[in-house]
C-alpha positions as CSV (number, residue, x, y, z in Angstrom):
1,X,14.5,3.0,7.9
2,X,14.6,6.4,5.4
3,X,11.2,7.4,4.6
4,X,10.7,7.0,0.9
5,X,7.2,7.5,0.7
6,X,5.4,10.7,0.0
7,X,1.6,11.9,1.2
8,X,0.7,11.3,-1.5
9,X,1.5,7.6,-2.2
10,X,0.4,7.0,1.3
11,X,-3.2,7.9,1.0
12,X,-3.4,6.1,-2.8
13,X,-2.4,3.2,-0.8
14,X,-4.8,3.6,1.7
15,X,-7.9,3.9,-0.8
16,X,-6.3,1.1,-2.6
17,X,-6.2,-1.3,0.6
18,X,-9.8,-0.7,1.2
19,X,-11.0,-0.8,-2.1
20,X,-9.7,-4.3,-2.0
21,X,-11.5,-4.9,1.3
22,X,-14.4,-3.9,0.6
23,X,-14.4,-6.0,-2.9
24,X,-13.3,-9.1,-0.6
25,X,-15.7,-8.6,2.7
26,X,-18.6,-8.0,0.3
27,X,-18.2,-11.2,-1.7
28,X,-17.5,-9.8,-4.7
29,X,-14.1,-11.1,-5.1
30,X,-13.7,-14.5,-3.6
31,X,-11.1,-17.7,-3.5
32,X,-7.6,-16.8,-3.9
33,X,-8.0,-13.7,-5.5
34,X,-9.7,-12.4,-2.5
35,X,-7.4,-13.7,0.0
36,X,-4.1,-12.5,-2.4
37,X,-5.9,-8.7,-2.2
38,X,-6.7,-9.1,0.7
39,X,-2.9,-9.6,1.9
40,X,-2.1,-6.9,-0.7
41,X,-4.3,-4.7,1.1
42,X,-2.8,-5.4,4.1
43,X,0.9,-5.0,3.1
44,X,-0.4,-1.7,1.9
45,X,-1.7,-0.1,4.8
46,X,1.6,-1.6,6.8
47,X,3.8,0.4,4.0
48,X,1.8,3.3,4.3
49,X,1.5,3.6,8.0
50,X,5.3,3.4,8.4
51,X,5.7,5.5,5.2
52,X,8.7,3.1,4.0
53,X,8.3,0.5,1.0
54,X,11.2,-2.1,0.4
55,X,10.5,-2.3,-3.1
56,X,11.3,1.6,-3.6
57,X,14.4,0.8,-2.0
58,X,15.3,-1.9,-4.5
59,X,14.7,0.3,-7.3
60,X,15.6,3.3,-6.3
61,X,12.5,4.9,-6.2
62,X,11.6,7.9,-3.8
63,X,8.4,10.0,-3.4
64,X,8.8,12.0,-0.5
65,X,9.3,15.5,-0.7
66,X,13.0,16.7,0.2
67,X,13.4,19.0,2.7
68,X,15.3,22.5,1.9
């Protein structure tokens, strides 16, 4: 796998992942909702700690700085 994500998508993933946490652990979102964010959250921090997302892939998407 190609990284495709940049620095910055990673750590707006990472606030985003525990923003939903932290709205499911304190009970303020609950049911499905909270379990669906919850997972969200999850696959977010997975995407961002291998800096690779499938769905950039699919449409062509690419944040991460080239190299010169």
């Amino acid at each position: 796998m190609k990284k495709n994500m940049g620095n910055t998508d990673r750590i707006l993933r990472i606030i985003v992942a525990a923003i939903f946490a932290a709205l499911y652990f304190t009970g303020t979102v609950e049911g499905t909702v909270g379990i669906v964010l919850l997972v969200l959250g999850g696959v977010f921090l997975a995407t961002s700690a291998i800096s690779f997302c499938p769905l950039y892939t699919l449409v062509g998407l690419n944040t991460c700085p080239t190299k010169k």
